[in-house]
C-alpha positions as CSV (number, residue, x, y, z in Angstrom):
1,X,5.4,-4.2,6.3
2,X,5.5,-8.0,6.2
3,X,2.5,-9.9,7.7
4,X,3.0,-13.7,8.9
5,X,-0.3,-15.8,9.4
6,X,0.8,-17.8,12.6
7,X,-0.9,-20.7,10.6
8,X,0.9,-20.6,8.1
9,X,4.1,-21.2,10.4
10,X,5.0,-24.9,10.0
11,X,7.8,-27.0,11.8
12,X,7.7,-25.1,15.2
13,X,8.5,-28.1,17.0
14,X,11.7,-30.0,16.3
15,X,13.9,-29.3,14.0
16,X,13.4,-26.6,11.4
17,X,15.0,-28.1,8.5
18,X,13.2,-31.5,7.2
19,X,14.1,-33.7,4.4
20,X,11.7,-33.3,1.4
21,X,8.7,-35.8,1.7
22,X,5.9,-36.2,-0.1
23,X,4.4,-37.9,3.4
24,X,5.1,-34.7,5.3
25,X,2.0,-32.8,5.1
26,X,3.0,-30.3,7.8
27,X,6.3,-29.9,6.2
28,X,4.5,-26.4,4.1
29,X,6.3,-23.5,2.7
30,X,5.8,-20.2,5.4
31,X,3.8,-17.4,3.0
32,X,4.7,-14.2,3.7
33,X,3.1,-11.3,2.2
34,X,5.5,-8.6,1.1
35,X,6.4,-5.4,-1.1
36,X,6.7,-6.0,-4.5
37,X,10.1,-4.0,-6.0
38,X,8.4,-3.6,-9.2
39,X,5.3,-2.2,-8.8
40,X,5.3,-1.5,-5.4
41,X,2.2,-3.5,-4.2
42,X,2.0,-6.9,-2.2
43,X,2.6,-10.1,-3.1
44,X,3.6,-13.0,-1.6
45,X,7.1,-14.8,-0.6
46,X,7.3,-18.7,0.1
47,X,10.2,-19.6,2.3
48,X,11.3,-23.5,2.7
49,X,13.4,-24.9,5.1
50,X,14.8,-27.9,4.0
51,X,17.6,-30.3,3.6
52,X,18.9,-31.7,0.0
53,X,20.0,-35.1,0.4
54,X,23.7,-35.8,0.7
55,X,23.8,-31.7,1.0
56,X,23.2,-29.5,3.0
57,X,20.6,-27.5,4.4
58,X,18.8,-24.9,2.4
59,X,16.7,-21.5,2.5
60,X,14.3,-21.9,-0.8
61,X,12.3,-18.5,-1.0
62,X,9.6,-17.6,-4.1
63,X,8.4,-14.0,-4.6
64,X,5.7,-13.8,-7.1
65,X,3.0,-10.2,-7.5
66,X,-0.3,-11.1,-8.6
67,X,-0.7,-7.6,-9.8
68,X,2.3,-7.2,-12.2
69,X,3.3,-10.4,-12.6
70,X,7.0,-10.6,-11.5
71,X,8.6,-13.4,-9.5
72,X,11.5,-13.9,-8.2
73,X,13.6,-17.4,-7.4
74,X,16.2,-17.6,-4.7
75,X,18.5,-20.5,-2.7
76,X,20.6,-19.8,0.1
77,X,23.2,-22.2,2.4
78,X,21.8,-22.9,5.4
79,X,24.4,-24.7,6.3
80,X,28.4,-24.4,7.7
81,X,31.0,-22.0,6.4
82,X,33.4,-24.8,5.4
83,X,37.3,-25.1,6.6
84,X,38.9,-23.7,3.5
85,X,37.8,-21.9,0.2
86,X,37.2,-23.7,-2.8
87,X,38.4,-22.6,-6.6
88,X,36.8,-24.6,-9.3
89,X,38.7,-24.1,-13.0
90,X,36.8,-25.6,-15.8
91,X,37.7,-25.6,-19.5
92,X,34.5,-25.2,-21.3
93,X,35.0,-27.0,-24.8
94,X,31.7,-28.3,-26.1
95,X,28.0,-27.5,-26.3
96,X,27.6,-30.3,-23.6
97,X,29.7,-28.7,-21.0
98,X,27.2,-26.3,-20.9
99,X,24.7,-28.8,-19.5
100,X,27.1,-29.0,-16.0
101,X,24.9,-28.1,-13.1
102,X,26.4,-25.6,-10.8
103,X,26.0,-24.7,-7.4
104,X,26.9,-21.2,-6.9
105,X,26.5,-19.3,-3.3
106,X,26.2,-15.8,-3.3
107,X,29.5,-15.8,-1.7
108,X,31.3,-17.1,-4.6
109,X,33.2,-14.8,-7.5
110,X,32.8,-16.1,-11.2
111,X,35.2,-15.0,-13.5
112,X,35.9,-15.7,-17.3
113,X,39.5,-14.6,-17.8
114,X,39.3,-14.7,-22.0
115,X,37.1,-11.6,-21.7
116,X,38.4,-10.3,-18.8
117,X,34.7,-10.5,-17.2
118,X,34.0,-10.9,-13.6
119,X,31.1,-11.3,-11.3
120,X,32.4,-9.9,-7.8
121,X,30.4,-12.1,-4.7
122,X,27.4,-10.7,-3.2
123,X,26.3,-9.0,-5.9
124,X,24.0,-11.9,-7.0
125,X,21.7,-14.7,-4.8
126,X,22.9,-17.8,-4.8
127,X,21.7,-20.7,-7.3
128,X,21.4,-23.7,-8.5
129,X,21.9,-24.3,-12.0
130,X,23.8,-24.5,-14.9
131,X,26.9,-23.1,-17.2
132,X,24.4,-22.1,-19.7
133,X,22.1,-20.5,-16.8
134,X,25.3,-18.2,-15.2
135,X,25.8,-16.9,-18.7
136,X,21.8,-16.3,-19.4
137,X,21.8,-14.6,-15.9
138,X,25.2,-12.2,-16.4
139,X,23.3,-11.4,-19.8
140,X,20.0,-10.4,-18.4
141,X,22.0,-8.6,-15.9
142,X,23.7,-6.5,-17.8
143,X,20.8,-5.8,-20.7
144,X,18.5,-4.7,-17.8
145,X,19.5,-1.3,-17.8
146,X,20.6,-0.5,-21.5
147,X,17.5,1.4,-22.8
148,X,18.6,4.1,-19.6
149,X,22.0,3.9,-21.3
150,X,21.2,4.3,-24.6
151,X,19.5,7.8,-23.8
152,X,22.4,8.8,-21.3
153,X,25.3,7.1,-22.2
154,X,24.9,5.9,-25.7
155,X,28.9,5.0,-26.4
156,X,29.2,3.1,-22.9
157,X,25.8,1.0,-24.2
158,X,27.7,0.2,-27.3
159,X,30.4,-1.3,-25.6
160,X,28.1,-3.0,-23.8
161,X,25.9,-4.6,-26.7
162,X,29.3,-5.9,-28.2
163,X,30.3,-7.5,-24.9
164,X,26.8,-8.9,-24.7
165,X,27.5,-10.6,-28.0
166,X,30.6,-12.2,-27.0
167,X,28.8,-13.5,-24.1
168,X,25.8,-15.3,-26.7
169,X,28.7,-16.9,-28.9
170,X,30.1,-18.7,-26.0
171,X,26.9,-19.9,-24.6
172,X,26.3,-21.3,-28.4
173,X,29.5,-23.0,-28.1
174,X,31.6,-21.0,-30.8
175,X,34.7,-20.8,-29.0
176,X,35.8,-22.1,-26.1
177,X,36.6,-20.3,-22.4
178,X,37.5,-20.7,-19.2
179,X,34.9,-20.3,-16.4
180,X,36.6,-19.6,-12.9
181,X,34.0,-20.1,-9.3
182,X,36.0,-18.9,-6.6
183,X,34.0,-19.4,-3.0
184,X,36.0,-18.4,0.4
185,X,32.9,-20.5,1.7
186,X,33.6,-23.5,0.2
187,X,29.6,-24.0,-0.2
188,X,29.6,-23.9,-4.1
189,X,29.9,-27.2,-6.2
190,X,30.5,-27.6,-10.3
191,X,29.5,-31.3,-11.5
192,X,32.0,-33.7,-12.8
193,X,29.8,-35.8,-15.6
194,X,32.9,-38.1,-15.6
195,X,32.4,-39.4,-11.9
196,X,34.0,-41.7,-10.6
197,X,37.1,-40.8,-13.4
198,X,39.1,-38.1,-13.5
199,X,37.5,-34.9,-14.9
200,X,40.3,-33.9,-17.1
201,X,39.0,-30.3,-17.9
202,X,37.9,-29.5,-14.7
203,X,40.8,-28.6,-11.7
204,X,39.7,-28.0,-7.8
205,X,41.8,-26.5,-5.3
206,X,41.0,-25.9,-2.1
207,X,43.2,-22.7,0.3
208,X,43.2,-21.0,3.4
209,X,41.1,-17.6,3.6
210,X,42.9,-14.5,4.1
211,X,41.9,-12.2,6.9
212,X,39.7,-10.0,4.3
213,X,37.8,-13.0,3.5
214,X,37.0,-14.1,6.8
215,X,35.7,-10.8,7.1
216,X,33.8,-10.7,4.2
217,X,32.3,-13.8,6.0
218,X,31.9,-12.3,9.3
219,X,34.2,-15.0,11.1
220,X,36.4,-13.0,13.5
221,X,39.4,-15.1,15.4
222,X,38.7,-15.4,18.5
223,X,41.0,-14.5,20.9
224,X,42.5,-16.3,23.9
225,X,41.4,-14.2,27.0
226,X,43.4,-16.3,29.7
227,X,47.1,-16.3,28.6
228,X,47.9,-17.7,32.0
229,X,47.7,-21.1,31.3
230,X,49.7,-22.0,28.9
231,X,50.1,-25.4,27.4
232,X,52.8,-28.0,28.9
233,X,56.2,-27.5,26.2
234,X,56.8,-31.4,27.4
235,X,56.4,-33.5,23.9
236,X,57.1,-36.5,26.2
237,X,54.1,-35.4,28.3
238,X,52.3,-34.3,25.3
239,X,52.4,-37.9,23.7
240,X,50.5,-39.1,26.9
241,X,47.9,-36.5,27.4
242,X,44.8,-36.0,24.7
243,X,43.9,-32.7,24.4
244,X,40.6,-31.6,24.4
245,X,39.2,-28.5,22.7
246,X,35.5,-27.2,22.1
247,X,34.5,-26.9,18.6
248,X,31.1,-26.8,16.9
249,X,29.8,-30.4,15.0
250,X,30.5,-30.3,10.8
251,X,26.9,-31.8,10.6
252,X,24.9,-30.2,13.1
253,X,26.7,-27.5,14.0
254,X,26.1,-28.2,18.1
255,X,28.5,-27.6,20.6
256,X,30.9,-30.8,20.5
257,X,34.5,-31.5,22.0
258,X,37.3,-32.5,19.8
259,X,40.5,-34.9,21.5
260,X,44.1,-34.4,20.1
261,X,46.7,-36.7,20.7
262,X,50.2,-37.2,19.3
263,X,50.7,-40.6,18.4
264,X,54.2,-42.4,16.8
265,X,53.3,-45.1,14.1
266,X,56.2,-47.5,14.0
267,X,58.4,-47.6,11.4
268,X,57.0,-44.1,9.8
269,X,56.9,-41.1,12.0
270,X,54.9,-39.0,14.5
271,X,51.1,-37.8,13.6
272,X,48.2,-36.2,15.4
273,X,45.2,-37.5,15.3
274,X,42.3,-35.5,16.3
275,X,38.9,-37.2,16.5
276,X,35.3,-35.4,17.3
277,X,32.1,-37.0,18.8
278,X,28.7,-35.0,18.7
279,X,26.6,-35.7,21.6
280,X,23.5,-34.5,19.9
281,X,23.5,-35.8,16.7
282,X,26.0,-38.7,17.0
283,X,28.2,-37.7,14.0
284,X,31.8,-38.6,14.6
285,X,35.1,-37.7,12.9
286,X,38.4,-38.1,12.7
287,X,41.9,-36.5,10.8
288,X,45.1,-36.7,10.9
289,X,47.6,-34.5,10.4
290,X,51.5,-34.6,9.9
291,X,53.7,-34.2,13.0
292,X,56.7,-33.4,11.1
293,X,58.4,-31.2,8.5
294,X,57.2,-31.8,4.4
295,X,59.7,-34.3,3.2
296,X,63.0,-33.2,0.8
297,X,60.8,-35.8,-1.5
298,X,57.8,-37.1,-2.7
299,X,56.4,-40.4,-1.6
300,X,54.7,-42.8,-4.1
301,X,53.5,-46.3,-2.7
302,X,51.9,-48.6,-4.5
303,X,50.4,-52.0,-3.3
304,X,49.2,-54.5,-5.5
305,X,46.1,-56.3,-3.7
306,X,46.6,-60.2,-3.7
307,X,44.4,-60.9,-1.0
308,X,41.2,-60.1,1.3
309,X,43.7,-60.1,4.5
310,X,45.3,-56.4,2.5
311,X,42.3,-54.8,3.8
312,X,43.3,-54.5,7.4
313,X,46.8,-53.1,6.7
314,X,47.0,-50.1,8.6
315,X,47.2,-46.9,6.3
316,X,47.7,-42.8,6.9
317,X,46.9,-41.0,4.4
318,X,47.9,-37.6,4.5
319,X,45.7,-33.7,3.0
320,X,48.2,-33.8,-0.3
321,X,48.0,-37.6,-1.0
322,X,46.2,-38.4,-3.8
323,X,45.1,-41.9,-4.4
324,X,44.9,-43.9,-7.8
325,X,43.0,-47.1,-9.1
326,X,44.7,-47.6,-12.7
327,X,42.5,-50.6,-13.1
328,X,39.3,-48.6,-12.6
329,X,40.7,-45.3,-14.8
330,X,40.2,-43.7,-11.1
331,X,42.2,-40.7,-9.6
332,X,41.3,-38.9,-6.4
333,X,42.8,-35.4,-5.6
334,X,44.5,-34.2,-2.5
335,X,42.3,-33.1,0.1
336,X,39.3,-34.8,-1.3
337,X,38.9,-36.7,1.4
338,X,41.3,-35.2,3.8
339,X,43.4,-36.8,6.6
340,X,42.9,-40.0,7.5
341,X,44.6,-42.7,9.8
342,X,42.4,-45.9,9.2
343,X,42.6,-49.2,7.4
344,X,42.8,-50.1,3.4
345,X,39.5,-51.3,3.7
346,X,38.2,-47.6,5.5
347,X,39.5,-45.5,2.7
348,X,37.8,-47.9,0.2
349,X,34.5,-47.2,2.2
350,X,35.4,-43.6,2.5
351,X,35.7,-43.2,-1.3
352,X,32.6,-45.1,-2.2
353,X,30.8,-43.2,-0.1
354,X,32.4,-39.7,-1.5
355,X,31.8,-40.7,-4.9
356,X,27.9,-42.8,-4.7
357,X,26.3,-42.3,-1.3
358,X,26.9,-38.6,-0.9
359,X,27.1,-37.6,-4.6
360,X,24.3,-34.8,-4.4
361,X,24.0,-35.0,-8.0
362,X,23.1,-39.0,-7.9
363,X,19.6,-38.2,-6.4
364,X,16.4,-36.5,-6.8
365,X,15.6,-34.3,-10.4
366,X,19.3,-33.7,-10.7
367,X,20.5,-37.6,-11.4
368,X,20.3,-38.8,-14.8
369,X,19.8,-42.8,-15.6
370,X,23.3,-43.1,-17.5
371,X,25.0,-41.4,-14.6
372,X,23.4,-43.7,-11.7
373,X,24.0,-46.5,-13.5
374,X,27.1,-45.5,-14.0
375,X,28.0,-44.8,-10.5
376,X,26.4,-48.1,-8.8
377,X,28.3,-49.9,-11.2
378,X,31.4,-48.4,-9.6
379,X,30.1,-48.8,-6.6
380,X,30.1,-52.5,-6.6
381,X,33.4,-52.8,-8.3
382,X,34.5,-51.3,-5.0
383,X,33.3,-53.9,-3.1
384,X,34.5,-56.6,-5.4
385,X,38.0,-54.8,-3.9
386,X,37.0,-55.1,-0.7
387,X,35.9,-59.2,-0.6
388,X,39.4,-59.6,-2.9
389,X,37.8,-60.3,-5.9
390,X,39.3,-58.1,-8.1
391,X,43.2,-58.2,-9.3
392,X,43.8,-53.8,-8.5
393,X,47.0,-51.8,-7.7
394,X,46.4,-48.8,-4.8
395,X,48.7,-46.5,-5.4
396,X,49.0,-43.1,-2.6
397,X,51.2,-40.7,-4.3
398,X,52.2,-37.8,-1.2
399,X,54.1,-34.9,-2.7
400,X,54.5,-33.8,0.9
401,X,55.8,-37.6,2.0
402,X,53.8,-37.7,4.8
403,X,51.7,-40.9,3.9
404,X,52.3,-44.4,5.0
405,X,50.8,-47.8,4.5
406,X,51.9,-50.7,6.6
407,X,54.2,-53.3,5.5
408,X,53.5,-56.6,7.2
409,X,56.2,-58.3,6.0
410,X,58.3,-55.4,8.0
411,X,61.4,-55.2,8.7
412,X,61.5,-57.4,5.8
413,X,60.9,-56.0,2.9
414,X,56.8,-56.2,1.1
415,X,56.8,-58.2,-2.3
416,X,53.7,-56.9,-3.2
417,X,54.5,-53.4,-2.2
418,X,56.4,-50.6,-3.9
419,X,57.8,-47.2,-2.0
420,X,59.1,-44.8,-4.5
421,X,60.8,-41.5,-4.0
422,X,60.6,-38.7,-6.1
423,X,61.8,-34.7,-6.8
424,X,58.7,-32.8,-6.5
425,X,57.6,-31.0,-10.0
426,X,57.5,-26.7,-9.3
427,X,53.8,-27.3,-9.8
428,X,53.4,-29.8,-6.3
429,X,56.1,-27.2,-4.7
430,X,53.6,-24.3,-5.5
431,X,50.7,-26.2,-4.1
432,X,52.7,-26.9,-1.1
433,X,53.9,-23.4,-0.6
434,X,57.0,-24.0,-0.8
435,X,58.4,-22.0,-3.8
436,X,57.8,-18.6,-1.7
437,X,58.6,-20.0,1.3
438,X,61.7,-18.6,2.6
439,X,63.9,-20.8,5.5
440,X,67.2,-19.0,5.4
441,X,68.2,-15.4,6.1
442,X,64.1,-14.1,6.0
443,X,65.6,-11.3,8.3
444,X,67.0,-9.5,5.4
């Protein structure tokens, strides 16, 4: 039976997760005394509640027995289940990709399809570290029980040695593989050493949870007990009413209110715009999304930025847009930032602070010199973009076709602006879910 000295309690009043500060005397791990697994006496567990800058919030918990020496490490997400689910695919090459620091919640499945191997969620704690680490954890995992093998099952424990084996050669690098994190949670994170750039051996998608998974989660829809009132079927009286609907803040997780409202940008279409203030914390938020149908074609604008007045052309940039800096060798996937109805000069902002402000891998004993450098020096070539100092092309490429930038030269057309259409590939239709999507005769 666990024992908690009432001392030992810290951060009873405000909030319960504080930032990491060496000036925070009161901010102490809890020590709890508690059974030890191995050798069934006590020891002692140290929980901290704390945030991780430009992270999240985080449950860090030590077990260590005086008597027999074991410990035990742990880190779990304190923090949001996010919107959608998040697959990260990287192609491990080198000796060096080993080095990329991982952030793997216990939700999350990790899968190497070249050996057919696969680490089902919940079946380890979530951690933080790196390639090499996941593989020197799935090895101790599975040689922890082979000496009980060996006497029972000796054929099953060879079988296992030579699968243990394969596991050491790719951890030294002799071939390559591919190492699959699959998180319905979306709380797990794989480092791109290339940032800002495009990491081309390393592909996130992000999806919609299936029933099971929400589960799994233990997020249950909720449903709507009064079906009495039903919402006005009026689009004209729609586009003059905001809807409001409760929802929970992404930071805090208070009780907030988001507005909806239809809104008609000229010369474009119609968009909803959905905006959330938190009372409590102050965080607000805003996304768009596309009022219409996905376009027979793809939309690829690109502007070419001749002076410091670009910066206030309106812009929407749609979930599938991905945006592209040829100038700076910079590409940023679709959803990245998600939908946004703002100005040039927003998105800009928006990206540097994606990509150097809440870069969780920019700070603390997980930032390296070369990297920081690397991403302030980005950073300010940003800026340079913003005061017009730098000669750069923007281009939004939308497979969908729901983006838009302004043309102020309209209905005239933009010299300094290009709108090109385009047949989607069978790779943007499958992202889109449009290759099983069925619009004729699904009664058959």
């Amino acid at each position: 039976m666990s024992v908690i000295a009432e001392e030992n309690v810290r951060g009873t009043g405000g909030s319960v997760f504080k930032e990491i500060s060496a000036d925070d005397e009161d901010n102490q791990p809890t020590e709890i005394e508690s059974l030890c697994m191995n050798c069934y006496q006590n020891g002692m567990t140290r929980i901290l509640l704390t945030k991780i800058p430009f992270f999240k919030e985080v449950i860090i918990s030590s077990f260590t027995c005086p008597n027999c020496s074991w410990s035990n490490t742990e880190i779990q997400s304190a923090g949001r289940i996010q919107d959608q689910g998040i697959a990260y695919t990287l192609k491990v090459k080198s000796k060096q990709d080993m080095n990329r620091e991982v952030v793997k919640a216990d939700s999350a499945t990790t899968r190497i399809p070249e050996l057919d191997f696969e680490i089902p969620p919940y079946t380890q704690k979530g951690s933080l570290s790196t390639i090499e680490g996941l593989l020197d954890r799935a090895v101790a995992g599975l040689e922890q029980d082979q000496p009980l093998r060996n006497a029972t099952a000796p054929e099953v424990a060879v079988k296992i040695d030579e699968f243990i084996d394969k596991l050491k050669k790719l951890k030294e690098g002799e071939s390559g593989f591919t190492l699959v994190i699959d998180d319905p949670s979306g709380n797990s994170f794989v480092e791109n050493p290339f940032a800002p750039q495009k990491d081309e051996a390393l592909s996130v998608s992000h999806y919609k949870r299936t029933p099971q998974q929400d589960a799994q989660l233990g997020i249950k829809a909720e449903k709507e007990e009064d079906e009495e009132e039903k919402p006005s079927n009026d689009i004209d009286s729609m586009r003059n009413e905001v809807l409001t609907f409760n929802t929970n803040c992404p930071e805090c997780n208070a009780p907030a209110s988001t507005n909806m409202k239809l809104v008609q940008i000229p010369h474009f279409k119609e968009v909803i715009i959905m905006a959330t203030n938190c009372d409590d914390c102050g965080h607000r938020t805003n996304e768009v999304k596309s009022g219409g149908a996905t376009e027979e074609l793809g939309t690829k604008i690109t502007l070419h930025l001749t002076d410091v007045s670009d910066m206030s052309r309106d812009l929407l940039k749609s979930e599938t847009c991905s945006i592209l800096i040829p100038e700076l060798e910079f590409e940023l996937g679709m959803a990245a930032v998600g939908g946004k109805f703002t100005t040039l000069e927003g998105l800009l902002k928006d990206i540097k602070d994606l990509i150097v402000s809440k870069n969780p891998f920019t700070c603390g004993d997980s930032s390296t010199s070369d990297r920081t450098e690397k991403l302030k020096l980005f950073g300010e070539k940003i800026d340079k973009i913003m005061a017009g100092e730098m000669d750069v092309h923007i281009v939004l490429d939308d497979p969908a076709g729901n983006s838009y930038l302004q043309n102020v030269y309209a209905p005239d057309p933009d010299p300094e602006m290009t709108t090109e259409k385009y047949t989607r590939t069978f790779e943007q239709n499958e992202d889109l879910g449009l290759n099983d999507m069925k619009t004729e005769g699904y009664q058959e």
